[in-house]
N, C-alpha and C positions, 0 to 999 in steps of 0.2 A: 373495483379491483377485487378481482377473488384470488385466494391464496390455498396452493394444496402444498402441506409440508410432508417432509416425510424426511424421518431420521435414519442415516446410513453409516452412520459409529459414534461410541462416547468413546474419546479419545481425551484421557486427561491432559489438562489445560490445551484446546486444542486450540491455535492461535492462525499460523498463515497461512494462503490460502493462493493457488499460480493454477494459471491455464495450462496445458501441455498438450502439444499433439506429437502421439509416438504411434508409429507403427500404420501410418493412415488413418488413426482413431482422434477424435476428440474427447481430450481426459481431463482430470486435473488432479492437483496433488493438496496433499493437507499435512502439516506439520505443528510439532507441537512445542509450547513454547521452553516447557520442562525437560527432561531428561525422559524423553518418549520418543516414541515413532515417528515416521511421515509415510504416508500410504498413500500409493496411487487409486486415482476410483476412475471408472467409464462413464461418460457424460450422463447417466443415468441413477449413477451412484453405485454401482456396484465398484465394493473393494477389486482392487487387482495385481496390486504386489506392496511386500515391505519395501519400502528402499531405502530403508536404516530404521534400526532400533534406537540408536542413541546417538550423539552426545544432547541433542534436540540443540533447544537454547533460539529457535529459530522463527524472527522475526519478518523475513524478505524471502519469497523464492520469484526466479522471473526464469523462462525458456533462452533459450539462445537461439539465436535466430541462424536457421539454416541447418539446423542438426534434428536429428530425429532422437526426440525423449532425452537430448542433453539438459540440462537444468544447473543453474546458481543460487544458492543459498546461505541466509546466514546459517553458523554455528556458535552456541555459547554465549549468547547474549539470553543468560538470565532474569536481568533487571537490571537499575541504573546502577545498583551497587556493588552488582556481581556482572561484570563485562570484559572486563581485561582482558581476556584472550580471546573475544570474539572476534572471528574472522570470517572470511567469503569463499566455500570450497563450491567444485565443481561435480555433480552427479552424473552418470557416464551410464546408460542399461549396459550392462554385456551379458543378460538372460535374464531370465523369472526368479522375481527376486535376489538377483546379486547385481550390485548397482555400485561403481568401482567411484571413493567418493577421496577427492584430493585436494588440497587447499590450492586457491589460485592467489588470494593475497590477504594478509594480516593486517585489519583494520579496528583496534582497541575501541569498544562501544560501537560497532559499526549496527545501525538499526534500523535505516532502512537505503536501499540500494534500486538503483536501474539500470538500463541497456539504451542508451538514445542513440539514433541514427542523424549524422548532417552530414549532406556531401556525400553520400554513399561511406563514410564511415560509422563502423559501429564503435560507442566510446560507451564506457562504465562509470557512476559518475554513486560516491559511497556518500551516506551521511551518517556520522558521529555523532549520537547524542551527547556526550562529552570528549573532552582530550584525556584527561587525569582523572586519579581517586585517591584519596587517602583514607578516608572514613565516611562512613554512612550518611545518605543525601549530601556529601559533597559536590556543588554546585560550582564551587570556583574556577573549573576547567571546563570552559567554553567550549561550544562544541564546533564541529568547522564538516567542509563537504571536500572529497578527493577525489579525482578523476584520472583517467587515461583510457588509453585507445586499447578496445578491446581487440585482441589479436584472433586473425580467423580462426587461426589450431589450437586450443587449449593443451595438445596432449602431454605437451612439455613441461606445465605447474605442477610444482607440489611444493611440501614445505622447505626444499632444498632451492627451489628456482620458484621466488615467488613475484608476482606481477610488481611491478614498479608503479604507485602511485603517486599524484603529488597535489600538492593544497590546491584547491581552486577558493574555497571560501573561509571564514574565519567569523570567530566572534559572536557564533550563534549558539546564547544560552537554549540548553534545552531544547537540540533543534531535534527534533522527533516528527515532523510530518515530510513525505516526499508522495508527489504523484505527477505519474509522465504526461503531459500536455503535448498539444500543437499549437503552437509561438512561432510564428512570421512564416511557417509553411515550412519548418522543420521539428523534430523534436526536442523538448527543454522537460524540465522539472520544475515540479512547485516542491518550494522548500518553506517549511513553517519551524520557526522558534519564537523566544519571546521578543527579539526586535521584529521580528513583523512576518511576511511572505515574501516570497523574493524567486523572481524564474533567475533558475539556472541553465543556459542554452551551452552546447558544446562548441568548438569551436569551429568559426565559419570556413576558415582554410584549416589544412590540416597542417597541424606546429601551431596555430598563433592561439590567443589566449580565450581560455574559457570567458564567457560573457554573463553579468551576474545584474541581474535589474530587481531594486527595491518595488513592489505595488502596492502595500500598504503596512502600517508600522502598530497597528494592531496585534498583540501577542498572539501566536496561533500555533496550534498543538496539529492543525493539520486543515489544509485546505484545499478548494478543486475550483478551474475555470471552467464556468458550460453557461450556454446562452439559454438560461431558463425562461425568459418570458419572450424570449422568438424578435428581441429587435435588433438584431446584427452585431448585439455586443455583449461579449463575456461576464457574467454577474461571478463577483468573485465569495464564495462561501468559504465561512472560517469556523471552524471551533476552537473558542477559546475558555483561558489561556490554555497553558499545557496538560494533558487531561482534563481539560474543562470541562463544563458544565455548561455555558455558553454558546448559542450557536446561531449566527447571524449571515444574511447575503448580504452583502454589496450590490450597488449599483452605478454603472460610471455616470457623474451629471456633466453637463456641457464644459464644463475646462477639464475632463479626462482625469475626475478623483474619484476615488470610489468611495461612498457615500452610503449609509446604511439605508436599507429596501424592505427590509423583513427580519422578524424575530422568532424563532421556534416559540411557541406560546407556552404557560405553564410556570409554576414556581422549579426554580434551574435546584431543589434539592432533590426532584424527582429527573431529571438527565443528570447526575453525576457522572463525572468519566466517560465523556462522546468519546468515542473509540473508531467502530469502524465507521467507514466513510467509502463510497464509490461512488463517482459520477457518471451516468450512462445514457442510452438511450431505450426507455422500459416502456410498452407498446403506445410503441411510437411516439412517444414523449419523451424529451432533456429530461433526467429523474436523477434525484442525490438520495442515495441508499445512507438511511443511518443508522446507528445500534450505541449505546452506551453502556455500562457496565455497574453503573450502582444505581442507588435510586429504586426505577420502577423496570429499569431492566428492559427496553422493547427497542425495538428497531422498527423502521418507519421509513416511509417512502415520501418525499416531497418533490411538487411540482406545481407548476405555474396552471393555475385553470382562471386561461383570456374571456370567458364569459362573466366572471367575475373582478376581474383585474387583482386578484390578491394570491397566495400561495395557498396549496392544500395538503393535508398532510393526509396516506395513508397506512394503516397500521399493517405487516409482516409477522409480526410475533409480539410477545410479549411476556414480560420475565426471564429472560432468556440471557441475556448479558452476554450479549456477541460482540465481541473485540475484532473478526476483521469480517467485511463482504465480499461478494462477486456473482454480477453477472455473466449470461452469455448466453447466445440462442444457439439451443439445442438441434440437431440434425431432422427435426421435425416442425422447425420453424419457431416453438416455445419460448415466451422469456422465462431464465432460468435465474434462480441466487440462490449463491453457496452459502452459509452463514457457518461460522465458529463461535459455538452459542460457550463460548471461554466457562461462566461461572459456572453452567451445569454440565460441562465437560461433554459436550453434544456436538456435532457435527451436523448440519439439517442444511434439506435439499425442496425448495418451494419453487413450485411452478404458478408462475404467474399469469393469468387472465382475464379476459375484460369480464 
């Protein structure tokens, strides 16, 4: 694997990190987790507009499906202890640089969110790292996941008409991992806290009840299903616990448990805080993009190599302390990843080759 970096802004604390296609272009956006920017760039990294200077705080951005350069994001989720007013507003272009940004609904710690599609509807589906706060690292308000049906027109939210959401899950301390899967040949999410990972599917008829399956009760700060060693069955990857330092696959054995397979090698005080996480497909290989943020700081590519029967890890950077990734092949066929190298406030754009 060869790697060309190449850095396209220090953006302090720059954190989340969304696809976007506007204008017939493919872009993506970067946002910052402090009271900073979010700036569009062209698949190539070049900047291309502010589309807020502040309030930041923002953990989640995902596109909306069917609108051109519409976008969701969080706001104001600073940390566990500063969230109380984070919420989910709506980005709108209406020109270069002015970007009309409105809340669509008020979800207190709301930290990471998606767009799943069942049944040709689109539904929203939020996850609370906590309910409550009273005082610093208060842990005692459980965090829980809320959903509804995302409606075609947003144009009507703001903080006067705000979307109506309602419990789907409960009782997930610490729940900070979400990532959008395919489960039964629709869309679901992987939700990780400290009881375990759990798909949350939308619902099968539209009205009846969201669907919530426990797969393993393993604490997880965040995990992905991809069939890395190619035998027809999802190996289920965890980082644990919450910001952990741990990070292990699964494997399902013949009564359908998952079963540990493989361990990131190394003394876990050099991965402190595995952070970002993507699971993709990187030339031509199931690949889990990772990065942790203390320790030795580097991000890394792992992947199943069948001539050997074991897992292999390649290195991306290092010292960098990237808190989130993202792939995606460039209009030139390229595999590309976005990296938010968080601790050195760096933004870097690596094209990957054999």
């Amino acid at each position: 694997m060869k790697v060309e970096k190449k850095v396209i802004s220090n953006l302090n604390k720059c954190y989340a990190i969304s696809s976007l296609d506007y204008q017939g272009k493919k872009c993506f956006l970067v946002a910052a987790e402090k009271n900073d920017p979010c700036y569009l760039f062209s698949e190539d990294g070049e900047q291309l507009e502010t589309v807020w200077t502040e309030p930041g705080g923002v953990m989640t951005m995902t596109p909306v499906p069917g609108q051109d350069g519409q976008f969701l994001a969080t706001h104001e989720f600073y940390s566990p202890n500063n969230s109380a007013n984070a919420r989910i507003v709506i980005a709108t272009p209406k020109g270069k640089d002015n970007w009309e940004i409105r809340t669509l609904a008020k979800v207190p710690f709301v930290h990471r969110f998606g767009i799943l599609n069942r049944g040709g509807v689109n539904y929203i589906l939020a996850c609370a790292l906590k309910t409550g706060h009273e005082y610093k690292n208060d842990w005692r308000y459980y965090g829980a996941c809320f959903g509804a049906v995302l409606p075609k027109d947003l144009s009507d939210y703001n903080d006067s008409n705000l979307l109506k959401m309602s419990l789907v899950a409960e009782g997930m301390l610490k729940n900070h991992g979400y990532c959008k899967v395919s489960y039964g040949g629709h869309d679901a999410a992987l939700v990780g806290c400290e009881q375990g990972t759990f798909i949350v599917s939308p619902p099968a008829v539209l009205g009846s009840a969201w669907e919530v399956t426990k797969l393993c009760a393993i604490p997880s700060s965040d995990s992905v299903l991809c069939d890395f060693d190619g035998d027809g069955k999802p190996e289920l990857g965890c980082i644990s616990p919450f910001h952990g330092n741990s990070l292990v696959i699964y494997h399902l054995d013949e009564h359908n448990n998952y079963v540990p397979q493989w361990k990131l090698p190394g003394p876990e005080k050099d991965t402190e805080m595995i952070h970002a996480t993507w699971a993709c497909e990187l030339l031509g290989k199931p690949t889990w993009i990772i990065g942790w943020r203390k320790g030795t700081k580097d991000t890394i590519a792992i992947t199943w190599d069948a001539e050997v029967g074991d897992y292999k890890v390649d290195y991306i950077d290092k010292n960098t302390g990237c808190a989130n990734a993202m792939h995606f092949v460039n209009s030139k066929g390229q595999d590309v990843i976005v990296a938010t190298n968080r601790e050195i406030d760096e933004v870097a754009l690596y094209t990957i080759t054999e």
